[in-house]
C-alpha positions in Angstrom: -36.2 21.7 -70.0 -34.9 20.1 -66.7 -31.7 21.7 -65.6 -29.1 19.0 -63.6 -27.7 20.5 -60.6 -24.0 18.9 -59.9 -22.3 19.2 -56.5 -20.9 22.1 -55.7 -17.5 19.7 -54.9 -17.4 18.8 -58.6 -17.7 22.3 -59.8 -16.0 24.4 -57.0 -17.6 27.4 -54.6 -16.5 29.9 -57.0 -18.2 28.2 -60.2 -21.1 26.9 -58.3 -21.3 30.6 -57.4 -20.7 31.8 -61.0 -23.4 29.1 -62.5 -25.9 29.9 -59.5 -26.0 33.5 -60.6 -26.1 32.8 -64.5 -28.9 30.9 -63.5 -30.6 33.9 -62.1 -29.7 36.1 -65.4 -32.2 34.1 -67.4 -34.5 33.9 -64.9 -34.3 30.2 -63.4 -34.4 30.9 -59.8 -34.8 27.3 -58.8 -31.9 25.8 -60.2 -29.9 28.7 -58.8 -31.6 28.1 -55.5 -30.7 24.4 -55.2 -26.6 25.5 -56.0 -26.8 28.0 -53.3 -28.0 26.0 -51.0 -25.0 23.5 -51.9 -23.2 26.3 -51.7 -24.4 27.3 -48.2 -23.9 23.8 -47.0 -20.2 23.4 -48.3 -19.2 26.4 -47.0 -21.6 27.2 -43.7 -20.4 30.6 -42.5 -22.3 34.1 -42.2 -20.2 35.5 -44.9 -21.7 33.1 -47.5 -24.7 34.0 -46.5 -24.0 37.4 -47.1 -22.9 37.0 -50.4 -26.0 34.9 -51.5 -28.2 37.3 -50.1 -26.8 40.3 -52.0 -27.2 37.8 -55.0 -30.5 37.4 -54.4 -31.2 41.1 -53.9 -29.4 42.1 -57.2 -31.8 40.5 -59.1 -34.8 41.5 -57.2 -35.7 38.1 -55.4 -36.4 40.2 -52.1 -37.6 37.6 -49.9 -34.9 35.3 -50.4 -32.2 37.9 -49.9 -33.9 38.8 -46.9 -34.2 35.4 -45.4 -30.3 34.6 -46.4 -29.5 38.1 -44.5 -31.4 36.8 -41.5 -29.8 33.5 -41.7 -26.3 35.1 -41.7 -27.0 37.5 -38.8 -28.4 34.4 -37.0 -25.0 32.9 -37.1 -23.2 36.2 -36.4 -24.8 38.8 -35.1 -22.0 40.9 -36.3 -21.0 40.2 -39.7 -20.2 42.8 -41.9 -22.2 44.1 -44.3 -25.8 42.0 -43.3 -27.3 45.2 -41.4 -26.7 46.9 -44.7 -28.7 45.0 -47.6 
């Protein structure tokens, strides 16, 4: 089945958010993917990447996490919480 991935304007940050991460619950990492990265774009900001990144490391996709944790640090070397996940 091919899942449609709407802006994250129609849906708003917090329901792309929500929909990104029930994506992950039943295990369709690419759909979830392409919101956060909507996501990310909409709202470009260490903290976002923060937040995706603990995402990503609550459901065990490791390298992603780790690469949205980089991303964030790159941006602000001291935003909170990224030298912790």
């Amino acid at each position: 089945m091919k899942v449609g991935i709407v802006g994250v304007g129609k849906l708003g940050g917090e329901i792309a958010f929500a929909l990104a991460g029930g994506y992950l619950r039943v295990g369709k990492t690419e759909p979830a993917g392409q919101l956060f990265a909507k996501i990310a774009a909409a709202r470009p900001g260490a903290p976002t990447h923060v937040l995706i990144g603990r995402t990503w490391r609550d459901f065990g996709q490791y390298d992603r996490a780790r690469a949205e944790l980089a991303a964030a640090l790159e941006l602000d070397p001291k935003v909170r919480r990224a030298h912790y996940y």
